[in-house]
C-alpha positions in Angstrom: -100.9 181.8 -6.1 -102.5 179.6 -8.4 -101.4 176.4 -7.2 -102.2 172.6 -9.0 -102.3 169.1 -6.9 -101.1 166.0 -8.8 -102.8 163.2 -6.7 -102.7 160.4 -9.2 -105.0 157.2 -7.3 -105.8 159.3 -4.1 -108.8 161.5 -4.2 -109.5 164.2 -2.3 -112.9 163.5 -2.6 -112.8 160.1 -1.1 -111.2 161.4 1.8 -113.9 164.4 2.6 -117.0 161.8 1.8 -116.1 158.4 1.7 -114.8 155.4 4.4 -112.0 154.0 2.3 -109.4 156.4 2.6 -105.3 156.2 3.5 -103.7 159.1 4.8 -102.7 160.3 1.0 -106.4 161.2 0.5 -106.7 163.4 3.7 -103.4 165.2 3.4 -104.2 166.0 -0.3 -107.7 167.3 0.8 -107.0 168.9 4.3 -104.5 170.7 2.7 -105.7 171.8 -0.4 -108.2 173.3 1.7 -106.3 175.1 4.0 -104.3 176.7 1.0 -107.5 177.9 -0.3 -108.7 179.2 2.9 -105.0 181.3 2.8 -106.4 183.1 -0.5 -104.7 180.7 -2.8 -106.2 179.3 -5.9 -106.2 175.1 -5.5 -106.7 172.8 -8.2 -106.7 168.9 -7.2 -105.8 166.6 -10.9 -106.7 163.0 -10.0 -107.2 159.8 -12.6 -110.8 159.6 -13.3 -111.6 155.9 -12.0 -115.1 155.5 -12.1 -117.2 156.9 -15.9 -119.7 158.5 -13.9 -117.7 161.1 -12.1 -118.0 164.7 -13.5 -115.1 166.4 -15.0 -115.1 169.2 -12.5 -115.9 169.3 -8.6 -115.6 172.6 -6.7 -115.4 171.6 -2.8 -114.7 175.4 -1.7 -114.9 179.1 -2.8 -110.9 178.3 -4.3 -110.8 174.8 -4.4 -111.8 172.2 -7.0 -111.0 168.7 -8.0 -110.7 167.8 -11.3 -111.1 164.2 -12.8 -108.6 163.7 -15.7 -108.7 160.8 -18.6 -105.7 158.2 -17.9 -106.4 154.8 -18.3 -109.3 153.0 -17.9 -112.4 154.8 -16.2 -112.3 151.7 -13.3 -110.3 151.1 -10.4 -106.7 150.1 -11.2 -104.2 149.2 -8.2 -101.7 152.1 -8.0 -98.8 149.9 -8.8 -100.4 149.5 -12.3 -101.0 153.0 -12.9 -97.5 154.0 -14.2 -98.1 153.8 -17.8 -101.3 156.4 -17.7 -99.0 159.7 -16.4 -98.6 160.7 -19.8 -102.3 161.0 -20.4 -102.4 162.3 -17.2 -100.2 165.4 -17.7 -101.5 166.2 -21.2 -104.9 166.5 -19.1 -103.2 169.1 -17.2 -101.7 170.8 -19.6 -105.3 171.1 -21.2 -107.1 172.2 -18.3 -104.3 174.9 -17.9 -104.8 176.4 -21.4 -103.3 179.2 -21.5 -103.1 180.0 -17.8 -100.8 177.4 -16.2 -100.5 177.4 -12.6 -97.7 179.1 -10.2 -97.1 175.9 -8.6 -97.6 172.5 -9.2 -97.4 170.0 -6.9 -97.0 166.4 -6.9 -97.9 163.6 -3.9 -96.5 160.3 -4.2 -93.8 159.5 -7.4 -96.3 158.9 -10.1 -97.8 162.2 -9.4 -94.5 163.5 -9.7 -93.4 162.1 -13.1 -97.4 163.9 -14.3 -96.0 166.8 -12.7 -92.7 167.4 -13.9 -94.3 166.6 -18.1 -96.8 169.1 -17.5 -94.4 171.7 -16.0 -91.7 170.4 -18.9 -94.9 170.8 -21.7 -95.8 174.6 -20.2 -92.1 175.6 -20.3 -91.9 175.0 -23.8 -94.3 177.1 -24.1 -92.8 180.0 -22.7 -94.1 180.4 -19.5 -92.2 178.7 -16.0 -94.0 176.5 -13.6 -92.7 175.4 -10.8 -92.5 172.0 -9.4 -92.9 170.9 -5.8 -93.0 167.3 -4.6 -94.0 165.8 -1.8 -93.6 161.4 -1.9 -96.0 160.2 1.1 -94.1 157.0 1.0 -90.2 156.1 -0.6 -89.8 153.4 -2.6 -86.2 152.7 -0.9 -87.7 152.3 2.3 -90.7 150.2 1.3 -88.1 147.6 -0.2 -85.9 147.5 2.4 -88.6 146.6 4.7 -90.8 144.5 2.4 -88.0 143.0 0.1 -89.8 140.7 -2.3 -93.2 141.1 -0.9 -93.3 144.8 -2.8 -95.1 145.2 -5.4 -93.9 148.5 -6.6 -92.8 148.3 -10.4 -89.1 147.3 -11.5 -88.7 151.6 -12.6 -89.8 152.9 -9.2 -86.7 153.5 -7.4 -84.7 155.4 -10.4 -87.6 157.6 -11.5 -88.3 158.5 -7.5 -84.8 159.3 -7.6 -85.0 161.0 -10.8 -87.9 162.9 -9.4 -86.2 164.3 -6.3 -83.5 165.5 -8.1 -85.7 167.2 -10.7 -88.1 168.9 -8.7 -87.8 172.4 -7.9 -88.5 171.4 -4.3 -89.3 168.6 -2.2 -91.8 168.7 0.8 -90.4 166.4 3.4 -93.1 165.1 5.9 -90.6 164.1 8.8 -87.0 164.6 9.8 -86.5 160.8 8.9 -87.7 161.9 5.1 -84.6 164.5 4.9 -81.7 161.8 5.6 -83.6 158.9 2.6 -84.0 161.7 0.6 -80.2 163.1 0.8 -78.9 159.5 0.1 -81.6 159.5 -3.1 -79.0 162.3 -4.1 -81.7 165.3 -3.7 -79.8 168.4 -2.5 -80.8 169.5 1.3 -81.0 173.1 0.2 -83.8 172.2 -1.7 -85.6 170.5 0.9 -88.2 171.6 3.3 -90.1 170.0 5.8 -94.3 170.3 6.0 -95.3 167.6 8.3 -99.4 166.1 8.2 -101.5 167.5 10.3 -105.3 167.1 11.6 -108.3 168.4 11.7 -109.1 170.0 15.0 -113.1 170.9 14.5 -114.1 167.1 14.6 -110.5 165.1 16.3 -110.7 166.8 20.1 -110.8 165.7 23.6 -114.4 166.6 24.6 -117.5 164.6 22.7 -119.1 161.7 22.7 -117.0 158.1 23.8 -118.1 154.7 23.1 -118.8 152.2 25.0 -116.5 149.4 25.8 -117.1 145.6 26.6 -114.0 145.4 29.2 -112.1 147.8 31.9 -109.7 148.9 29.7 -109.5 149.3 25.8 -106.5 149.3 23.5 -107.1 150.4 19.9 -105.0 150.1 16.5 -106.1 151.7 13.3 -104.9 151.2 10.3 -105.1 149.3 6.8 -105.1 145.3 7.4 -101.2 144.6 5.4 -98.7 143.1 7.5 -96.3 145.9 7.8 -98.9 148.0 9.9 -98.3 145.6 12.8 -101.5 144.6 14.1 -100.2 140.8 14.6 -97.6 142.7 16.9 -100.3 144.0 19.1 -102.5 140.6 19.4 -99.2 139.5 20.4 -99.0 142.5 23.0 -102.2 141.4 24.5 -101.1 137.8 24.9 -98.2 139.4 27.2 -100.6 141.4 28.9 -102.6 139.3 30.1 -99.5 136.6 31.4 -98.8 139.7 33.3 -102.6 140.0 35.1 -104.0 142.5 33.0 -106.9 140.2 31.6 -108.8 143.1 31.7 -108.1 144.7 28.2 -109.7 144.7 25.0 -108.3 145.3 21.8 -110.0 146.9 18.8 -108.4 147.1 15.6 -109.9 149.1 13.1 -109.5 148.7 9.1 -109.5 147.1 6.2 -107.4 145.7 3.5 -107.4 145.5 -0.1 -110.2 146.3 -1.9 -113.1 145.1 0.4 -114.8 145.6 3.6 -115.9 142.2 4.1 -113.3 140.7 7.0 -114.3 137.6 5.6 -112.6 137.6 2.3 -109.2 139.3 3.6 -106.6 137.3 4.1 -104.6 139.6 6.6 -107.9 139.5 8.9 -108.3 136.0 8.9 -104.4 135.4 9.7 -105.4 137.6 12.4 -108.3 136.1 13.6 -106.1 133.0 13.9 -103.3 134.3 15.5 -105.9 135.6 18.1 -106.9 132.3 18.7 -104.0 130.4 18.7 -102.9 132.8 21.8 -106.1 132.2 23.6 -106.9 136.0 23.1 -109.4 135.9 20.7 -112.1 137.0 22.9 -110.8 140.0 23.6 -110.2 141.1 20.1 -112.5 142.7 17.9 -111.8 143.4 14.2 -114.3 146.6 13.5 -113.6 146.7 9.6 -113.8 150.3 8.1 -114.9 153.4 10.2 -115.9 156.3 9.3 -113.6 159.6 9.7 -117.2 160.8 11.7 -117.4 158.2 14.0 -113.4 157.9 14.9 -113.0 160.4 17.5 -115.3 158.9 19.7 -114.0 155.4 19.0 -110.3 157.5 20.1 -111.7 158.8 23.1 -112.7 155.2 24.2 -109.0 154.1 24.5 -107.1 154.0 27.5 -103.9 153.9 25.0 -104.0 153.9 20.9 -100.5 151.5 19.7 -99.3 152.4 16.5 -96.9 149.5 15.8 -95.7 149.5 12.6 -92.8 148.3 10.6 -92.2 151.5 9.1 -94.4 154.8 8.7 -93.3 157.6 6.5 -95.7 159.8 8.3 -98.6 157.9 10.1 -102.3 160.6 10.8 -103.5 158.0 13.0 -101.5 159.1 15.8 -102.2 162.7 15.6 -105.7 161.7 15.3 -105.3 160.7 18.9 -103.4 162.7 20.8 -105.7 165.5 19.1 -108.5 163.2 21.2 -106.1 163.6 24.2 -105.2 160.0 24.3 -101.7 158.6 25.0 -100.4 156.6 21.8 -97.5 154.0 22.5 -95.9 154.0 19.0 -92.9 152.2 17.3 -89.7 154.4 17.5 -89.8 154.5 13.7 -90.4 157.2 10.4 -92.5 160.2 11.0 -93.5 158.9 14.5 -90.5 159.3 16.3 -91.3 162.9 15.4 -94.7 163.4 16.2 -95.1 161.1 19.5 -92.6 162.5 22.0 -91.6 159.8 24.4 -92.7 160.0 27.7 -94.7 163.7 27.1 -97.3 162.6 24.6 -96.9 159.1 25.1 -94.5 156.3 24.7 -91.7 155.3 22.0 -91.0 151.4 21.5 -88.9 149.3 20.0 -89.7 147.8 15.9 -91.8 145.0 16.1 -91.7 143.9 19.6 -95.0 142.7 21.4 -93.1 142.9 24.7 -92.2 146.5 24.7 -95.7 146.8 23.2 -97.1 145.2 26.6 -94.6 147.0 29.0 -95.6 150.5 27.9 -99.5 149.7 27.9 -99.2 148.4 31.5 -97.4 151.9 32.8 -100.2 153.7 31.0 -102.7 151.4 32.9 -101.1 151.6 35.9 -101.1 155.6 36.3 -104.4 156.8 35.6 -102.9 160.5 36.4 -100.0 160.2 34.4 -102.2 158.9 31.1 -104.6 161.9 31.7 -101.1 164.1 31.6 -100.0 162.5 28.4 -103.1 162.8 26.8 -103.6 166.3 27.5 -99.9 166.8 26.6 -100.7 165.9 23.3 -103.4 167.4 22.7 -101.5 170.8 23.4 -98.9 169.6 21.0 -100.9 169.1 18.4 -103.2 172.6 18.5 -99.5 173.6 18.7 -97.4 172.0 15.8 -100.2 170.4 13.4 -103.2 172.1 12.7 -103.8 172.2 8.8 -103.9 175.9 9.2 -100.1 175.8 10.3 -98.9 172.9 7.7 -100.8 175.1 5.0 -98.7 177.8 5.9 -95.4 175.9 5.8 -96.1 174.6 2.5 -96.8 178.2 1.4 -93.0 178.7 2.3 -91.8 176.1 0.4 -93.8 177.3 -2.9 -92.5 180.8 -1.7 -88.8 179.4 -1.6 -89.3 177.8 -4.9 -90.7 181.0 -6.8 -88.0 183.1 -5.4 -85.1 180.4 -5.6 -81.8 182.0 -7.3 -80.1 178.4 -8.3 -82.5 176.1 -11.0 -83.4 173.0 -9.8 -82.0 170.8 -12.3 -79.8 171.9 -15.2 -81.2 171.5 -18.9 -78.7 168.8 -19.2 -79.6 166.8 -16.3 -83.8 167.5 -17.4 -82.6 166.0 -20.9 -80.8 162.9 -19.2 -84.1 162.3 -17.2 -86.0 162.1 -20.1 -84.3 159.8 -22.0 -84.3 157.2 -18.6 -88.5 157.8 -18.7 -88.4 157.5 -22.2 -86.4 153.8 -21.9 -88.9 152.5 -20.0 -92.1 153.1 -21.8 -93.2 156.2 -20.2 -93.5 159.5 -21.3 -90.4 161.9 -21.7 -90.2 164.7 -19.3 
């Protein structure tokens, strides 16, 4: 198949080379990958955001990233970017020539609306393409959680909507994904599920660990924005230690916005003072950005990794450790309560509560045995269930289903009706 990624502010690239990466980036380049290795011909689109990138990067035999004119050749905050898909598609459509892809498939909305005008501009054209869709992240769930704090734009939620229901086929990451997506209105018989995965050649149990100032260790990762929950586990460690276990250290690990500098992000310095104000502050460390290189070993320093977030359409970080063989004590929420099984490969907790937070380190902590069996538990479940070799061949079922599906995804009428919506808004009919 010759098969197109739409990955409109999350490059591949930054994922296989750079520190500064969310899980967007690593899916769209683990996978791509693995769809290559299959035999498949992989084309990544991304916005240009920097002038001196070239046009064209080839990262494997079948794979190759291309850099695409849309907006200005800078960084631009992905909530700005929705006026650039146009340009963003006709790139596409240009690179295609006369040779469109098989498949094209777009991660997060925006990437979707480039998708579907490029498909919409080949079709014209006489030949079919076929459009797969895969969010990352649903804007109905990010405002039910964040309310006013979101920053999406005012059109997200009825051109994600829109999206769905125009797509061919949409990749669901989680169970969770299936029920937001069926209330969006997308049909469940066009819905498949092809969950993240991780890379077993570097994230395993046996390497090198690093050291550790304390007994015990409890580590976080993820970017430094409130909803990831970090406050949550300072909090944790607070309860910890009112219940003796003075012992543990807490590492969180990340970044915010668009610097590495702790010292000009807000969400670090709220930290830092929370920290403080609960008398912990000695016994947490705020690490900033990590390498992907270094993070195993970093893993396979924790007694327990604590994924606490408000919400998680997917979360890597906590395959990333059980593919270390550690235990990870994870809210009961999103793509977690799917990949963390409670009790085998670790522990499920309640939303946003520091308590059960505590309680399920200390039983970790307190079994030695038992953490050794979780943590090899999940290992086994993740050589099992999420290797990219395994999600790569998923999707390949779903662009399978999509080439052979009998029913359209969308009739003309409804295509027409979603391009008049775009078209109100600014953006570019599809």
């Amino acid at each position: 198949m010759r098969i197109s990624m739409v990955s409109e502010h999350a490059s591949p690239l930054a994922a296989l080379g750079g520190v500064d990466a969310g899980g967007q980036n690593v899916h769209v380049a683990e996978l791509s990958l693995a769809l290559a290795r299959r035999g498949h011909d992989v084309t990544v689109y991304t916005r240009r955001d920097d002038p001196a990138l070239p046009v064209r990067v080839r990262t494997d035999a079948r794979l190759e990233v291309v850099h695409i004119d849309a907006g200005p050749a800078r960084h631009v905050p992905k909530d700005m970017l929705l006026p650039f898909m146009g340009e963003l598609a006709d790139g596409i459509v240009e690179d295609w020539g006369q040779e469109p892809a098989d498949i094209v498939h777009g991660h997060f909305w925006m990437s979707g609306l480039a998708a579907l005008d490029a498909a919409r501009q080949s079709r014209s054209g006489g030949r079919d393409v076929q459009v797969l869709q895969t969010f990352h992240a649903l804007g109905t769930v990010k405002r039910r959680h964040q309310g006013v704090e979101d920053t999406s734009p005012s059109e997200r939620l009825m051109l994600e909507a829109m999206v769905g229901r125009s797509a061919d086929r949409v990749v669901a990451t989680c169970s969770d994904e299936v029920f937001e997506l069926k209330a969006m209105g997308v049909p469940a018989n066009r819905v498949s599920i092809a969950p993240c995965g991780v890379d077993l050649e570097l994230f395993g149990p046996h390497g090198p660990v690093e050291e550790r100032e304390r007994p015990h260790r409890i580590v976080s990762v993820g970017r430094l924005v409130p909803r990831k929950g970090m406050d949550l586990v300072i909090r944790a460690l607070r309860e910890l230690a009112d219940t003796g276990h003075d012992d543990v250290e807490l590492l969180i690990v990340g970044g915010g916005g668009n610097t590495s500098v702790l010292e000009d992000d807000p969400e670090a310095q709220r930290l830092v003072a929370l920290a403080t104000e609960l008398g912990v502050a000695d016994r947490v460390v705020l690490r900033g950005q990590v390498s992907r290189a270094e993070m195993p070993a970093l893993l396979r320093s924790a007694d327990a990794v604590v994924c606490a977030p408000w919400y998680e359409p997917f979360g890597i970080v906590p395959l990333e450790a059980m593919g270390c063989g550690v235990p990870v004590v994870a809210a009961a929420v999103g793509g977690l309560v799917d990949t963390v099984v409670d009790g085998k490969t670790g522990l499920h907790v309640p939303p946003q509560d520091p308590a059960a937070i505590a309680a399920a380190v200390a039983e970790v902590l307190a079994d030695p045995a038992w953490a050794r069996e979780l943590g090899d538990n999940g290992y086994r479940r993740v050589r099992a269930r999420y290797s990219w070799s395994r999600i790569a061949a998923d999707t390949e079922k779903a662009y399978q289903l999509a080439l052979g599906a009998a029913v359209p995804a969308a009739p003309a009428t409804a295509r027409r009706s979603a391009a008049r919506r775009l078209e109100s808004t600014g953006g570019r009919a599809l």
